[in-house]
C-alpha positions as CSV (number, residue, x, y, z in Angstrom):
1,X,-29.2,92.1,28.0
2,X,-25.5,92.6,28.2
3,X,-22.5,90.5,26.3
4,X,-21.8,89.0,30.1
5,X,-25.3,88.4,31.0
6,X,-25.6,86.3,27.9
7,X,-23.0,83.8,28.7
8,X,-24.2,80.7,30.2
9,X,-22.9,79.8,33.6
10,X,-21.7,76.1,32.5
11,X,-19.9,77.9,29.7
12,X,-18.0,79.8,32.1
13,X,-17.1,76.7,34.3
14,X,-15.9,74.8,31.3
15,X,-13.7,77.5,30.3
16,X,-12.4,78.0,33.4
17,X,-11.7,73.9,34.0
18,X,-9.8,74.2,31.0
19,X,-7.6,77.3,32.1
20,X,-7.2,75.0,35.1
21,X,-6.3,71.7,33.4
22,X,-3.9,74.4,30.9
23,X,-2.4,76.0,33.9
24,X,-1.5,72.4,35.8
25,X,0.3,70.7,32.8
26,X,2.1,73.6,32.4
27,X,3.0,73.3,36.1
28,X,3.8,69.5,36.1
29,X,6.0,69.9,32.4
30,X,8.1,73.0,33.8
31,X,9.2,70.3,36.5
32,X,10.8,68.6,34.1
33,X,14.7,69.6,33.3
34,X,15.1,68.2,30.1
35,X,12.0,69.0,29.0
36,X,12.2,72.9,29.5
37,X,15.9,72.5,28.2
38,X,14.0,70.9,24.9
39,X,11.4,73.5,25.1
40,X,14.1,76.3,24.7
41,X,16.7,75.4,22.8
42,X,13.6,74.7,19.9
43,X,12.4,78.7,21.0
44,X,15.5,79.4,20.3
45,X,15.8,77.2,16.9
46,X,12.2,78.9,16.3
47,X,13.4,82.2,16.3
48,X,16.7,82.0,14.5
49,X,14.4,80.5,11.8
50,X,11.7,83.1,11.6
51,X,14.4,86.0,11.8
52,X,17.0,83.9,9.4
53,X,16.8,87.1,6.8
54,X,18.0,89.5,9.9
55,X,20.6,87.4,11.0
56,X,22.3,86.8,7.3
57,X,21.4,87.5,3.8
58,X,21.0,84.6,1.9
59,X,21.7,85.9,-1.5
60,X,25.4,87.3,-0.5
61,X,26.0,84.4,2.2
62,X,23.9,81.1,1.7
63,X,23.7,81.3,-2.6
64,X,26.6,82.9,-4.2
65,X,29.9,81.3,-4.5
66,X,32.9,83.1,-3.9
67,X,35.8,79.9,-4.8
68,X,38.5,82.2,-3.4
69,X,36.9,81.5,0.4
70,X,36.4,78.0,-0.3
71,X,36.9,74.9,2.3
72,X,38.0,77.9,5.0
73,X,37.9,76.8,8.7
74,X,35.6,78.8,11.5
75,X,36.7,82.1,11.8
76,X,35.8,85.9,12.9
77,X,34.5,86.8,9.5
78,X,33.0,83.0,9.0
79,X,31.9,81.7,12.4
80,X,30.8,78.0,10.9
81,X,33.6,78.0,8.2
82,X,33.1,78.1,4.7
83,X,32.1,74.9,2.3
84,X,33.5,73.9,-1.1
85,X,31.7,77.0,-3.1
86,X,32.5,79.1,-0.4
87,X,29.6,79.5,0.6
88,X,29.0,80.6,4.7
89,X,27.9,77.6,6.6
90,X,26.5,79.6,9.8
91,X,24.4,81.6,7.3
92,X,23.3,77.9,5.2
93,X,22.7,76.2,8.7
94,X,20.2,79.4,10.1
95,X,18.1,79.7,6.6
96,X,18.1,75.7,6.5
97,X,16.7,75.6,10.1
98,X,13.5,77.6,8.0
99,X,13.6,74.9,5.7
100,X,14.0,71.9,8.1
101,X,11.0,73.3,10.1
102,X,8.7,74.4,7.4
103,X,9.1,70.5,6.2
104,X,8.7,69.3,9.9
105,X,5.7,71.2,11.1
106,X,3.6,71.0,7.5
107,X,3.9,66.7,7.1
108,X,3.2,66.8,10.9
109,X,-0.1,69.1,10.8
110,X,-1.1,67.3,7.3
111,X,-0.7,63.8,8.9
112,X,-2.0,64.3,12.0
113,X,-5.2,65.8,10.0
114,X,-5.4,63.1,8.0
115,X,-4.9,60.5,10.8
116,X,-7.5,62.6,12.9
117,X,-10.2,61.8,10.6
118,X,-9.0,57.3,9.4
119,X,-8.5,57.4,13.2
120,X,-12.0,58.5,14.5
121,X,-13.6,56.6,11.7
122,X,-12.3,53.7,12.7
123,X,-12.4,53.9,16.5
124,X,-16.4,55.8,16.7
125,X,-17.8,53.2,14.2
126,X,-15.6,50.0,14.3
127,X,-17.0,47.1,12.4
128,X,-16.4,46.9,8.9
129,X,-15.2,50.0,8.5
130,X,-12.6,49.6,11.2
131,X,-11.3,46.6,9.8
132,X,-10.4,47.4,5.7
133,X,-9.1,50.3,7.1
134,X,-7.0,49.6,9.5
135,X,-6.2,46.4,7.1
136,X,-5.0,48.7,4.3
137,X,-2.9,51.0,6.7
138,X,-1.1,47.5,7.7
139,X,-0.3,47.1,4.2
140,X,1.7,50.2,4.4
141,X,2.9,49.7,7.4
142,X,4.8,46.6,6.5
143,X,6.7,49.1,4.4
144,X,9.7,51.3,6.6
145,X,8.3,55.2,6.3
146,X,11.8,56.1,5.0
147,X,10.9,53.3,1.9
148,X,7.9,54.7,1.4
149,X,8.6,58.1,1.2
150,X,11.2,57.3,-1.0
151,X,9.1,56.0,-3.4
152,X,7.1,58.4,-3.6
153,X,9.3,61.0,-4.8
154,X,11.1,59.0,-7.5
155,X,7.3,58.5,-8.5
156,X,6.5,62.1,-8.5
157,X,10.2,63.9,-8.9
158,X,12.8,65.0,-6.6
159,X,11.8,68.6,-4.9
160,X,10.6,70.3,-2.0
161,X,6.8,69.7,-2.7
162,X,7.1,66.2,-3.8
163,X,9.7,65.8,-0.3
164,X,6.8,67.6,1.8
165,X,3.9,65.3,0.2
166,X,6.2,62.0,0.7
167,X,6.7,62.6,4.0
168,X,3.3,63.1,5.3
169,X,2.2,60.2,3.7
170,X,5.0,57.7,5.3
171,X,3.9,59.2,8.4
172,X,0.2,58.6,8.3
173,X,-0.3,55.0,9.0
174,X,1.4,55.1,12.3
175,X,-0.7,57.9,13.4
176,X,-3.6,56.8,12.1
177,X,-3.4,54.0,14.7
178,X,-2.1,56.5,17.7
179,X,-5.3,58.2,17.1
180,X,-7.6,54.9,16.8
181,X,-6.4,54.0,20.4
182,X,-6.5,57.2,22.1
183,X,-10.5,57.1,20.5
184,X,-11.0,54.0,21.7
185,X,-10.0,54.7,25.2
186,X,-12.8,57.5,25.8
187,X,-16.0,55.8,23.5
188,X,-17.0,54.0,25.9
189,X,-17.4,57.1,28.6
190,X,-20.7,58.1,30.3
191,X,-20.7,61.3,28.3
192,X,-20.1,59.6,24.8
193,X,-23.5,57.7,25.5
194,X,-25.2,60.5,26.9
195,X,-24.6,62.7,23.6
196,X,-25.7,59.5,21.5
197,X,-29.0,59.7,23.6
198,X,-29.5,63.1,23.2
199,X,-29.9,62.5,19.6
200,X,-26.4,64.3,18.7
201,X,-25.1,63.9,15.2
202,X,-21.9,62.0,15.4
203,X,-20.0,64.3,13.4
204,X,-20.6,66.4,16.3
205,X,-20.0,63.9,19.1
206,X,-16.1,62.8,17.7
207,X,-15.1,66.7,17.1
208,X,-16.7,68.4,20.6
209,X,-16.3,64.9,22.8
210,X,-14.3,62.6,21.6
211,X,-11.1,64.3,20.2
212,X,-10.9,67.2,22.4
213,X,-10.6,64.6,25.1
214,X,-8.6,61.9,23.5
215,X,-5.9,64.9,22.5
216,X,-3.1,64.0,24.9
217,X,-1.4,60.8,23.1
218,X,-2.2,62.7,19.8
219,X,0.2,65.9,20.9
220,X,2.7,63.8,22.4
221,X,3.3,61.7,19.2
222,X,3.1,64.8,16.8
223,X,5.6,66.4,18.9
224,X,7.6,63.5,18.5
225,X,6.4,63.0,15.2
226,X,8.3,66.5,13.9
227,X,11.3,65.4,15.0
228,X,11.1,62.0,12.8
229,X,9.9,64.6,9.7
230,X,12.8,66.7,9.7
231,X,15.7,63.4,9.5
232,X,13.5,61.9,7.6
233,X,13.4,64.9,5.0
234,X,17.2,65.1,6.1
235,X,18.2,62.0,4.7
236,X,16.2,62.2,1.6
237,X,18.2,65.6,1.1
238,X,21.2,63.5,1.6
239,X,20.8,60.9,-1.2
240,X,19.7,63.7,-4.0
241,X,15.6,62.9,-3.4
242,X,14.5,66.4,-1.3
243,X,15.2,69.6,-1.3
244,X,17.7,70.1,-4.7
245,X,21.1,72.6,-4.4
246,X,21.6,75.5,-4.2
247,X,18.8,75.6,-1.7
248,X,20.1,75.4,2.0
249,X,18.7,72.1,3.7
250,X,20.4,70.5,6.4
251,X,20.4,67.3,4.8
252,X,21.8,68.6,1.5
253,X,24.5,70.2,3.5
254,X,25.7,66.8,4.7
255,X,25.6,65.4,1.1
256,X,27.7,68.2,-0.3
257,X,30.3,67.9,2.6
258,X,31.0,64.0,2.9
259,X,33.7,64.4,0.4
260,X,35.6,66.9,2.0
261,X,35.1,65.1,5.9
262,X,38.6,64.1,6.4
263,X,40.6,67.7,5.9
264,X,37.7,70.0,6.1
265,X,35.2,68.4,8.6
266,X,33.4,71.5,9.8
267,X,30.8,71.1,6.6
268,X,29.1,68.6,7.7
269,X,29.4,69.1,11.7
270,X,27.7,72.1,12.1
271,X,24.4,71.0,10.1
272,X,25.0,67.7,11.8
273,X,24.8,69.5,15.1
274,X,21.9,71.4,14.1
275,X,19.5,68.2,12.9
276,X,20.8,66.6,16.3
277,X,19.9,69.3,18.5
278,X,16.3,69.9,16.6
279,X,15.4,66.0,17.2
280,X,16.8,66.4,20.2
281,X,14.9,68.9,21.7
282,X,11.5,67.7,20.2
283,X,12.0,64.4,22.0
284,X,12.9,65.6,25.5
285,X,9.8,68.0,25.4
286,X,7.7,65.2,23.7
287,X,8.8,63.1,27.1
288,X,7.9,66.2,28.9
289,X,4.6,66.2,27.6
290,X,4.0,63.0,27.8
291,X,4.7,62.9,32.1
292,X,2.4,66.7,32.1
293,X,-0.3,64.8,30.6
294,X,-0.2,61.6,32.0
295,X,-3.3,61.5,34.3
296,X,-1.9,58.4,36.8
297,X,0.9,60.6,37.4
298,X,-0.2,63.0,40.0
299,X,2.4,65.2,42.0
């Protein structure tokens, strides 16, 4: 029997229902302006990110002070400027998008894996188990994220780890309850009861039934979500709790440049520009998403 020939005919279907379903948000979120503008300008971040080392070196450009350059405006030889160490801005504000993103995209993932799991527990089984969860998450809800996270790291020290940790953390009680909802929405479907018939365990039935199709709110708000990570870890940098000097971080940029804003404002525009453009751009194409996967919204 051949490797075709062993394939089932319903697995085929499926997978070709889900290049289908693939193929028409794609279609419906590419009709969206400001979501394809969002969509390239963070390529765009992406890549200056992942090729920061070919674009500068961050020894010579980012690190070492040269106080003969110092508080220079943009020029030829520095496009951004240089800051108070002398330091090149451009070359700080493309190896602090690394930085920025690295932070972003990690407390997204771990919170969103986290929240997967409170969430599913608490929408498959409700009950008890739903309720002192959800009822401890409210307790740290009542606290702002930016509060919390802030705690956290003068608990455990300010650095990048401690930052990273903090931030996921603030972030997990909110989706923790995104997930719950988008759970409870599908539980009730003919195919949730058929699978309990069949005898299926229900480890299996929330990670092959109810997650895969409960996923849309979940992207959305962890597209979203990244953009609240990165000023979040921003304006922990800012006050002297995330990412310590001489490390290039957006937010630590801003810090370092407040004192020099009135005669030497290009410090802290460009790595302003650069967190306002990130958040930017994760919004519009969390909006984007959120149209593309919108089922009432047919076109």
């Amino acid at each position: 029997m051949t490797a075709n020939a062993s394939v089932s005919p319903a697995a085929v279907q499926k997978k070709r229902k889900k290049k289908g379903q693939a193929a028409e948000v794609w279609r419906r979120l590419r009709k969206s302006k400001t979501a394809m503008f969002g969509l390239i300008v963070l390529i765009l971040i992406i890549l200056v990110a992942v090729f920061a080392d070919v674009i500068c070196d961050y020894e010579e450009l980012a690190i070492k002070q040269e106080m003969s350059n110092r508080l220079q405006g943009p020029s030829a030889e520095h496009w951004f400027g240089t800051d108070s160490y002398g330091r090149d801005i451009f070359a700080r504000v493309v190896h602090g998008a690394r930085i920025s993103l690295v932070i972003g995209i990690a407390a997204t993932v771990g919170s969103v894996l986290i929240s997967g799991i409170l969430g599913s527990i608490c929408g498959y089984y409700g009950g008890k188990v739903d309720n002192i969860l959800m009822r401890v998450l409210d307790m740290f809800m009542a606290i702002p994220p930016e509060l919390l996270a802030l705690a956290i790291v003068a608990s455990l020290g300010p650095n990048m780890v401690n930052l990273l940790i903090a931030v996921t953390i603030s972030r997990i009680p909110p989706f923790t309850r995104v997930v719950r909802s988008s759970i409870l929405s599908v539980i009730d479907q003919e195919y949730i009861e058929a699978a309990r018939a069949c005898g299926t365990k229900d480890r299996e039935i929330i990670l092959r039934h109810v997650l895969p199709n409960a996923m849309g709110p979940i992207i959305i708000q962890a597209t979203m979500g990244v953009g609240r990570m990165i000023l979040t870890a921003a304006g922990m940098s800012f006050i002297g709790m995330g990412v310590q000097p001489p490390t290039a971080e957006w937010g630590q940029m801003l810090a370092e440049g407040r004192e020099f804003m009135r005669y030497a404002p290009h410090i802290t525009i460009f790595p302003g520009l650069a967190i306002v453009l990130t958040s930017l751009s994760l919004n519009l194409l969390g909006d984007g998403l959120r149209d593309a996967l919108d089922p009432k919204l047919k076109d």
